[in-house]
C-alpha positions as CSV (number, residue, x, y, z in Angstrom):
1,X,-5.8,6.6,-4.1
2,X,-5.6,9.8,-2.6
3,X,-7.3,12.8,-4.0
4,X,-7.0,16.3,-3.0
5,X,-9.8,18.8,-4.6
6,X,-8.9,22.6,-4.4
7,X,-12.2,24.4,-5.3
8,X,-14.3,27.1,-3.9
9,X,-18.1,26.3,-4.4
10,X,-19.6,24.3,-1.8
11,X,-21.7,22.0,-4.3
12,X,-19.0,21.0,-6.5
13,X,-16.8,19.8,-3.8
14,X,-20.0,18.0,-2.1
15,X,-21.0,16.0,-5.3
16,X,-17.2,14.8,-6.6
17,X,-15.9,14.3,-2.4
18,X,-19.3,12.1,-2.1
19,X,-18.7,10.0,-5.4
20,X,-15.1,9.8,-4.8
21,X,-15.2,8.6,-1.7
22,X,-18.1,5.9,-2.9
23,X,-15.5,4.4,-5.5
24,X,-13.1,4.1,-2.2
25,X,-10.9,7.2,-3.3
26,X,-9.3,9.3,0.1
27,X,-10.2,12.8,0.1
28,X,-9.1,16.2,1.0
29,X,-10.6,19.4,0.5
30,X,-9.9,23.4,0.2
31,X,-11.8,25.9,-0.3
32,X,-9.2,28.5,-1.3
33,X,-5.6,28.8,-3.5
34,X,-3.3,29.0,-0.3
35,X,-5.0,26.8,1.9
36,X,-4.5,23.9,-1.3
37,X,-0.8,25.0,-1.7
38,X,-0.3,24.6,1.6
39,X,-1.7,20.3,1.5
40,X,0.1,20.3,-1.4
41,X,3.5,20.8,-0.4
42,X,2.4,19.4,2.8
43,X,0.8,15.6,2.5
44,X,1.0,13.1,-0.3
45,X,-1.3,12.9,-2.8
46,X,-1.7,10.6,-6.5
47,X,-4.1,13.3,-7.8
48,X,-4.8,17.1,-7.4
49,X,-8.3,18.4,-9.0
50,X,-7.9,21.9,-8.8
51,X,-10.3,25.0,-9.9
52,X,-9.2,28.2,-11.8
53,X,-10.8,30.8,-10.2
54,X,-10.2,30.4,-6.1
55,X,-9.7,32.5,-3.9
56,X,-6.3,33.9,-2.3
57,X,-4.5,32.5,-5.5
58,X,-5.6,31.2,-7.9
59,X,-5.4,28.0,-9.9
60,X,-2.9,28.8,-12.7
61,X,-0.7,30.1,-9.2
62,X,-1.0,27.5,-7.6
63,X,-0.3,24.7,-10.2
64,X,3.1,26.5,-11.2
65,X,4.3,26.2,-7.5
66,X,3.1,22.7,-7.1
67,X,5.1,21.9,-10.2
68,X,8.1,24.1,-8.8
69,X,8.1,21.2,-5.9
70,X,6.5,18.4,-7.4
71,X,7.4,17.4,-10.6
72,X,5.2,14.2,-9.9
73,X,1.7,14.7,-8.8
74,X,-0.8,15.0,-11.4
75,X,-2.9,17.4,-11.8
76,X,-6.3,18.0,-13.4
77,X,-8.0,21.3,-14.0
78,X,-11.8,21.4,-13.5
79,X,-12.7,24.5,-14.4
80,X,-15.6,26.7,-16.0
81,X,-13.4,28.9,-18.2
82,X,-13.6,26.3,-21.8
83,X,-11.6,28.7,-24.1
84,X,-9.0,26.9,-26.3
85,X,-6.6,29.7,-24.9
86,X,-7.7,28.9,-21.5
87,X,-7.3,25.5,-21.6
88,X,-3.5,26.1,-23.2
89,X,-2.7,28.4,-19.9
90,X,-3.8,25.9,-17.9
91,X,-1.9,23.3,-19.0
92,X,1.4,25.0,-20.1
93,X,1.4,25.7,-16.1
94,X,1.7,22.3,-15.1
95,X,-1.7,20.4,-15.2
96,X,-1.7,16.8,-16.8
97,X,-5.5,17.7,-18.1
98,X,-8.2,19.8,-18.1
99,X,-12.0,19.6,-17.9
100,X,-14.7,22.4,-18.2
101,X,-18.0,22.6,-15.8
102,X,-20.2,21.5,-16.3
103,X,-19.2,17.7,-16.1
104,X,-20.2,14.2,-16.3
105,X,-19.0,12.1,-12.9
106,X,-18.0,9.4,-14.9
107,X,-16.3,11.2,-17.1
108,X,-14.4,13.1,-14.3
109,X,-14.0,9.1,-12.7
110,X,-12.5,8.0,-16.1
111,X,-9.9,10.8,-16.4
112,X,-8.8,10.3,-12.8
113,X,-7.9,6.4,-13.3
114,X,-6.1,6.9,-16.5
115,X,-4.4,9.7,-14.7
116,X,-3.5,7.1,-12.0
117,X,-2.4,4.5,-15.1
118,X,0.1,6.6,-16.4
119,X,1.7,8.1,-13.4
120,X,2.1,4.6,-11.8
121,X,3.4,3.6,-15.6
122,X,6.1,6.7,-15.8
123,X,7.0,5.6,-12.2
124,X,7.4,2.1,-12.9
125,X,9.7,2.9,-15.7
126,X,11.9,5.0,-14.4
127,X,11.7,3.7,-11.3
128,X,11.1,6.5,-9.2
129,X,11.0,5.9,-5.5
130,X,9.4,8.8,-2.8
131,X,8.4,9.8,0.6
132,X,7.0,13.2,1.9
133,X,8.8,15.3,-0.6
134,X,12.2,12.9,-0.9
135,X,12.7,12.4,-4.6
136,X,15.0,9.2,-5.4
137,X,15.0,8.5,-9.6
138,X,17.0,5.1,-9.7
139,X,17.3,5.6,-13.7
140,X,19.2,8.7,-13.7
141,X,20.5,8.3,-10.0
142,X,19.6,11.8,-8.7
143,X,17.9,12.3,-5.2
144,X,16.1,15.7,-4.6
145,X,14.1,17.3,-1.5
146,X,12.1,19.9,-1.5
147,X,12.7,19.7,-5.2
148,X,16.8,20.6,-4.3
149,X,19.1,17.9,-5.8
150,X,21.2,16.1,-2.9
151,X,24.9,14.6,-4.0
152,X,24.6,11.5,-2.3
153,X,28.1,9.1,-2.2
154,X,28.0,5.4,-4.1
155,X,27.1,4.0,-0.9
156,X,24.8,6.7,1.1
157,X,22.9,6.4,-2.3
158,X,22.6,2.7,-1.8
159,X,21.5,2.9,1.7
160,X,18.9,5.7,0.8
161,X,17.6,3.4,-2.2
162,X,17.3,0.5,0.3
163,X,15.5,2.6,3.0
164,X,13.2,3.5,0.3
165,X,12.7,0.2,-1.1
166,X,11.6,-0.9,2.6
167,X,10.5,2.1,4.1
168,X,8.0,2.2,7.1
169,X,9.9,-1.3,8.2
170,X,12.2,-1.4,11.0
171,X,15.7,-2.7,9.3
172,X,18.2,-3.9,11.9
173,X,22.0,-3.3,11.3
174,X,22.8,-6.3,10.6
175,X,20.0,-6.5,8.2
176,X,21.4,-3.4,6.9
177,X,24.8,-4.7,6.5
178,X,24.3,-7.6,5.0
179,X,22.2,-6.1,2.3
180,X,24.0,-2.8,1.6
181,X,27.4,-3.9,2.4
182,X,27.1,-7.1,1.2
183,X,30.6,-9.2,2.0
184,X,32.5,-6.2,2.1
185,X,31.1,-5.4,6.0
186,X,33.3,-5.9,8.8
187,X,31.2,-6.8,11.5
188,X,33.4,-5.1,14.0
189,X,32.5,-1.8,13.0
190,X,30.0,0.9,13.4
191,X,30.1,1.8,9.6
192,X,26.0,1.3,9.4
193,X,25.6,4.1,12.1
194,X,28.2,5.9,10.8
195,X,26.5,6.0,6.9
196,X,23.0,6.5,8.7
197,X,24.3,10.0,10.4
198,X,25.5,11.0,6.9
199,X,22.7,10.3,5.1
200,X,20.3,12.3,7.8
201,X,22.9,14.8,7.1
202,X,21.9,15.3,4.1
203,X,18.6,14.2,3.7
204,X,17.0,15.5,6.9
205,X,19.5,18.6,8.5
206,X,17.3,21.7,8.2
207,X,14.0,19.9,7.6
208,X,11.2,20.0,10.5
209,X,10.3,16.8,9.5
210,X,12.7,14.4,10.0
211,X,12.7,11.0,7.9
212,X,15.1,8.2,9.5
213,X,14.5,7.4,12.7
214,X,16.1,5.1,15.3
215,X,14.0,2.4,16.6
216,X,16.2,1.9,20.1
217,X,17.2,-2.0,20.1
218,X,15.8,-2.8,16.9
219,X,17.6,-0.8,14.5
220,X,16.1,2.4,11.8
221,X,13.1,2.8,10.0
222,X,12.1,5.2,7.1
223,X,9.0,7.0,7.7
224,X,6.7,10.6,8.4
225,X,6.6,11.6,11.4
């Protein structure tokens, strides 16, 4: 799972990046409101533990605009501020839960996996596929980047949802063809090239980093750079 902790006191972020990582978690740090933001928006991460009062902006700040991007990531307040009025700011800006300082570990521990529970449950029911920040949502059958909704054709739609399903694996054309286009391909044809310069039209045009890429003699793949 990976974990990124935006907080400004050396100690804190020592003791929970030293315990995290012993319970085999991935971790990121920041020490200030931007520099967070920034990873945020940036990288992929299951979890966010993120202080109040930081530097450059501050917590409340910087939960909003993850949520403005990121409707998905959850996010966990760790804070000294306990007021029942505090806690309400906090999450009416986004966060998924709050905890005061000073904390237990294994209490902290125990809120991140049931966190992690019911993100992967919400995402398992509504089957909600992602890379970087490509949003696909197979119930409703909306795709968004960058939290802007994409219109996506019946059939760039089903090529997206198949790169997704496969993504970081090289797919072949014919691979392609014969699961997207099922018996309706003509073989004679450059229709999967064709659909694949649409969809990077739309999902990729204007973005520095680019998501399909061509694997020369072997076909595409969906990935990072």
């Amino acid at each position: 799972m990976n974990i990124l902790i935006i907080e400004d006191d050396p100690g804190v972020i020592s003791f929970i990046e030293k315990g995290l990582k012993e319970n085999d978690f991935i971790v990121k740090c920041a020490s200030d409101g931007k520099t967070g933001l920034d990873l945020a928006l940036k990288e992929v991460f299951d979890i966010i533990i993120l202080d109040v009062m930081i530097p450059s902006l501050n917590g409340i700040e910087v939960c909003d605009r993850i949520r403005f991007h990121n409707k998905y990531v959850s996010i966990l307040m760790l804070t000294a501020l306990d007021s029942t009025e505090d806690k309400i700011i906090g999450l009416n800006s986004g966060a998924d839960d709050y905890l005061t300082k000073p904390f237990d570990f294994f209490e902290l521990l125990a809120r991140l996996k049931a966190l992690s529970r019911r993100s992967k449950k919400e995402q398992d029911s509504s089957t909600i596929f992602t890379i970087a920040d490509l949003v696909l949502n197979d119930s409703s059958k909306r795709v968004f980047r960058n939290n802007k909704e994409i219109i996506l054709t019946a059939k760039e739609y089903a090529l997206l949802h198949f790169f997704l399903k496969n993504k970081e694996n090289i797919l072949s054309r014919a691979h392609l063809a014969s699961c997207v286009w099922d018996n309706s391909f003509d073989s004679g044809t450059n229709v999967v090239d064709v659909y694949v310069n649409y969809l990077r039209n739309k999902i990729d045009k204007g973005f520095e980093n680019k998501l399909i890429h061509t694997v020369f003699g072997m076909g595409y793949i969906l990935k990072e750079n």
